[in-house]
N, C-alpha and C positions, 0 to 999 in steps of 0.2 A: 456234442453237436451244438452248432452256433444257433443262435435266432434268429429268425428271419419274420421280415415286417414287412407285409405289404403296402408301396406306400403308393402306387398307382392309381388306382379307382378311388378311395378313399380318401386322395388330396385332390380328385377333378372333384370327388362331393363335397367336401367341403368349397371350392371354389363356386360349387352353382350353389350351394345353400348361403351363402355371402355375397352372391348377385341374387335373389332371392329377397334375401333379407335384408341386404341394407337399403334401399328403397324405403321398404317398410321403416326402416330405423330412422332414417332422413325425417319422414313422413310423420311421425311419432312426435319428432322432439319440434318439430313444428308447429303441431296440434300442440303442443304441450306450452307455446310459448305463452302469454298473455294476451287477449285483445282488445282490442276496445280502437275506439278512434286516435288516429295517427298525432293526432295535438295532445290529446292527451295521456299517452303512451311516452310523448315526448318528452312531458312536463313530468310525469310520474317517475320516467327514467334519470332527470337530471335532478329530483329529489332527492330518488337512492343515491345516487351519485355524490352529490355533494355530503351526504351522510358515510359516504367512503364506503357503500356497501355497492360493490362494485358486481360482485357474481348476478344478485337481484337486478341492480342497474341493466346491465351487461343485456338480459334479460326483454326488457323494454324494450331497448335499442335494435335488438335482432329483429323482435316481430314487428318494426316497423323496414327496417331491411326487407325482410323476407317476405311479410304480406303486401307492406305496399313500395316497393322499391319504386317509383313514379309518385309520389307524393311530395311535397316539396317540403316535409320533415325529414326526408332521407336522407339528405346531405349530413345535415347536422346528427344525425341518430349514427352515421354509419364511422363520423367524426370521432364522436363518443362511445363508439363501440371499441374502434381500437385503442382510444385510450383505456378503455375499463381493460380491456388484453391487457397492456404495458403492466397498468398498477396491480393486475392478477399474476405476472411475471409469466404470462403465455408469449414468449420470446418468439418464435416462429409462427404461429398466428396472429399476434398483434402485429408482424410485419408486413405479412400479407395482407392486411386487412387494409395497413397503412395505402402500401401501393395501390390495391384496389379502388381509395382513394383518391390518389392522384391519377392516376388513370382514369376514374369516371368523372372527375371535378377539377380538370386540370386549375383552374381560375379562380377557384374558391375562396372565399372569405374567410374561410378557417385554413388557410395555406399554413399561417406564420403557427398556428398551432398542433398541423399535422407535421411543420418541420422540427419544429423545437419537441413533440413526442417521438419522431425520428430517430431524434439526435441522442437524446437520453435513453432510449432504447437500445442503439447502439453502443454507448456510453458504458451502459447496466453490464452487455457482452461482453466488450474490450476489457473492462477491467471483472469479469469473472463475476460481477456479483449476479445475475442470474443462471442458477446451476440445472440446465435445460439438460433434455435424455434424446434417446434415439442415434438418429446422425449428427446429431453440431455436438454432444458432451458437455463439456466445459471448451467451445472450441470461440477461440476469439475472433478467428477470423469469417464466424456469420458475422460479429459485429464490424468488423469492419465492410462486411456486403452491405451493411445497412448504414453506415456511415458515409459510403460512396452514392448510395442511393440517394440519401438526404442532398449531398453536396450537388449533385446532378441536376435534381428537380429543384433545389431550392439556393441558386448560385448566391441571392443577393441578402439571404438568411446572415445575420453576425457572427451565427457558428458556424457558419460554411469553413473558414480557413483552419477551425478546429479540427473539424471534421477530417479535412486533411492529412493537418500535421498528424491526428493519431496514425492514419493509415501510412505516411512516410514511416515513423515510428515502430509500428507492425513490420513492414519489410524491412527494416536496421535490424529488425531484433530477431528475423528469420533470414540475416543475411542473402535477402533477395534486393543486392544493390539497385542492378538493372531498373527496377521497379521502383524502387526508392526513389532513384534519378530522376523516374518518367512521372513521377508523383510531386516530388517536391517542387520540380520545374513547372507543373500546374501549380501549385500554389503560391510561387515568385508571381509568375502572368498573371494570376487570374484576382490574386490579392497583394498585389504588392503594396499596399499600405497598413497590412496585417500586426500584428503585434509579434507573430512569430514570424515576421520576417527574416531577422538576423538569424534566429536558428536554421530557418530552411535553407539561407545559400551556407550555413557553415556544413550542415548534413551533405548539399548537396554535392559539396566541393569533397568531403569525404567520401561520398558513395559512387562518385569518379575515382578517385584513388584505392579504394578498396575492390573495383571492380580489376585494376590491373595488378594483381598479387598473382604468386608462383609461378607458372611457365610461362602466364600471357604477359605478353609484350605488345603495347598497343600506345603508341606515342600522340594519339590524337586525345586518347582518356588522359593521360597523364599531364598534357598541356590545356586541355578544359579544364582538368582537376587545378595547376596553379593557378590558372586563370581565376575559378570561383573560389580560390581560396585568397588570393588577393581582390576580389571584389566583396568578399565579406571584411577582411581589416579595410579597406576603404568606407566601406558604407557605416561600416560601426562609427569609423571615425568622424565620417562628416553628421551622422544622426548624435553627436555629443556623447554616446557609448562605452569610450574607449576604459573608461573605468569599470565600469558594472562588466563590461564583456573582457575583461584585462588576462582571464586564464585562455578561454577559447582564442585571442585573438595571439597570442605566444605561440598557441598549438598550432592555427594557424602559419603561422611566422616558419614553427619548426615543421611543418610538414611540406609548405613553401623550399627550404633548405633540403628537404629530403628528398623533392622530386628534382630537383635539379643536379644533387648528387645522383639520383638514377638515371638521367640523360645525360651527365658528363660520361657515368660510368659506360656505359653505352658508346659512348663515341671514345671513348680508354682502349676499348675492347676491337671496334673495327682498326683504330693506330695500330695496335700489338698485332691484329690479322697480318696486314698490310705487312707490317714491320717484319713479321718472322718470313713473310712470301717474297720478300725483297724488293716489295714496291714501295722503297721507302719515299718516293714523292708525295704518293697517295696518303701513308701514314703521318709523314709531317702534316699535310692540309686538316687531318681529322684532330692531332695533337694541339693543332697551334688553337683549330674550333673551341675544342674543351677548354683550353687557358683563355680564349677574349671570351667566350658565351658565360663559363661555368666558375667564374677563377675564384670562390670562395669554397670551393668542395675542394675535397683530398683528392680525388682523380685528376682536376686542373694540377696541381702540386706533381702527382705521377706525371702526368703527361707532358708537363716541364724539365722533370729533369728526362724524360726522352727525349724533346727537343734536342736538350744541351747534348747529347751524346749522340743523337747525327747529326746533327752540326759538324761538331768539332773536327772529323776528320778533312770533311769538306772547306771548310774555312767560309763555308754562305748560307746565306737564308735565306728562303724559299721567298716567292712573292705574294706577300701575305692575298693581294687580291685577286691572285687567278683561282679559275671558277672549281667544284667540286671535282674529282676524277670521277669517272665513271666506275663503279664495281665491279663492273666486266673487263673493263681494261687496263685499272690501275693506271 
């Protein structure tokens, strides 16, 4: 015979003895804080503090949060509370703490030091070195929640376009182009005199190109993709780059060449339609397209020598400037 457990009445009591108790428990570690006056709880905390003794610090700074959260050491104590989180590597409370922050202190004088604790918070995530439990794991992409955060509240921070680039970076590296796109294009706009300027339109112009692979066919990504792949060898060029940037802008160059062979190929393919259905009007107009638009790709070359072969019986050629046929009517 099997075992059987009942796990009915015995997980509601547990539930009421943990609404219960935790009150009490709240309540406990409150009492348990340190007291004394709010100036000097403050000054006591940023002793420990600068002694790196952070848990003690940590300490000070609550009970003036919690006792007197209307005191005007609160700002500052609740500053230094998430920082003593960060450097205790409480990854998901120091972040909360952070926001909690910015939300009761929009305007703060300690702005530039709740963003730059932000930033390296997220920073600590994205590259793994805080190895946090529960829901995040080892999961990078809290850090990058908190690296969009930083960039949001704190636009005009110097690591704001950092902050960014990680997270284009993050979606390259989980081929989540779409996102990639909608990311790097905030950080062209929003800091286009950024240091990682040149990388972001070179991603960009890739994570246009990369979004049209396998069955989709989408000729609007594919002409944004040349587009920002020729506005990055441009801008390299004219910012003095073309050295330092000389592999990327080749790659450039050749993937330039490769979209343009998939749009000749493309118009190769509606010729041959045409051409096998006997609307060979139609198909010259798409042939002669691929030889003036495409004529350094091998589909211009195919599409030429079809030219040459309806032609020839006919002894004419077509006029290059009448307008496209219609699909429906050839």
């Amino acid at each position: 015979m099997g075992l059987s457990f009942p796990i009915g009445p015995p997980m509601r009591c547990n539930y009421l003895r943990l609404a219960v108790f935790l009150p009490l428990l709240l309540a406990a570690c409150k009492v348990g804080l340190p007291s004394g006056d709010p100036a000097d709880l403050l000054a006591e905390g940023k002793r420990t503090y600068e002694e790196k003794a952070y848990k003690t610090a940590n300490r000070y700074f609550r009970s003036i949060t919690k006792r007197y959260p209307e005191a005007g050491e609160a700002e500052e104590a609740l500053f230094f509370e998430a920082e003593c989180r960060r450097h205790r590597r409480q990854g998901p409370v120091a972040f909360e703490t952070y926001k909690k922050f910015v939300e009761t202190y929009p305007n703060s004088r300690y702005a530039v030091g709740v963003a730059l604790g932000e930033y390296r918070l997220g920073v600590d995530h994205f590259e793994g070195r805080i190895p946090s439990f529960l829901i995040f794991g080892k999961d990078r992409a809290f850090g990058v929640r908190i690296l969009e955060h930083m960039q949001i509240n704190f636009r005009n921070h110097s690591l704001a376009d950092d902050a960014l680039m990680r997270v284009v970076s993050f979606h390259l590296e989980k081929r989540d182009y779409a996102d990639a796109t909608r990311v790097a294009r905030r950080l062209l706009a929003e800091y286009p005199r950024s240091e990682h300027m040149l990388w972001a339109r070179f991603q960009l112009a890739r994570s246009l190109w990369l979004q049209n692979q396998g069955a989709l066919y989408d000729e609007r990504l594919l002409i944004d993709s040349r587009r920002a792949f020729e506005d990055y060898v441009g801008t390299a060029r004219l910012a003095g780059m073309e050295q330092k940037q000389s592999k990327q802008i080749e790659a450039a160059r050749k993937m330039i060449v490769k979209i343009d062979e998939r749009r000749a190929e493309k118009e190769l393919t509606i010729g041959r339609f045409y051409e096998r259905t006997d609307r060979l009007r139609a198909a010259m107009y798409y042939y002669e397209h691929c030889v003036r638009s495409y004529p350094q790709t091998e589909s211009a070359v195919s599409a030429q020598q079809r030219l040459r072969k309806l032609r020839a019986p006919a002894g004419e050629e077509p006029d290059a400037g009448e307008k496209k046929p219609d699909a429906a009517t050839g």
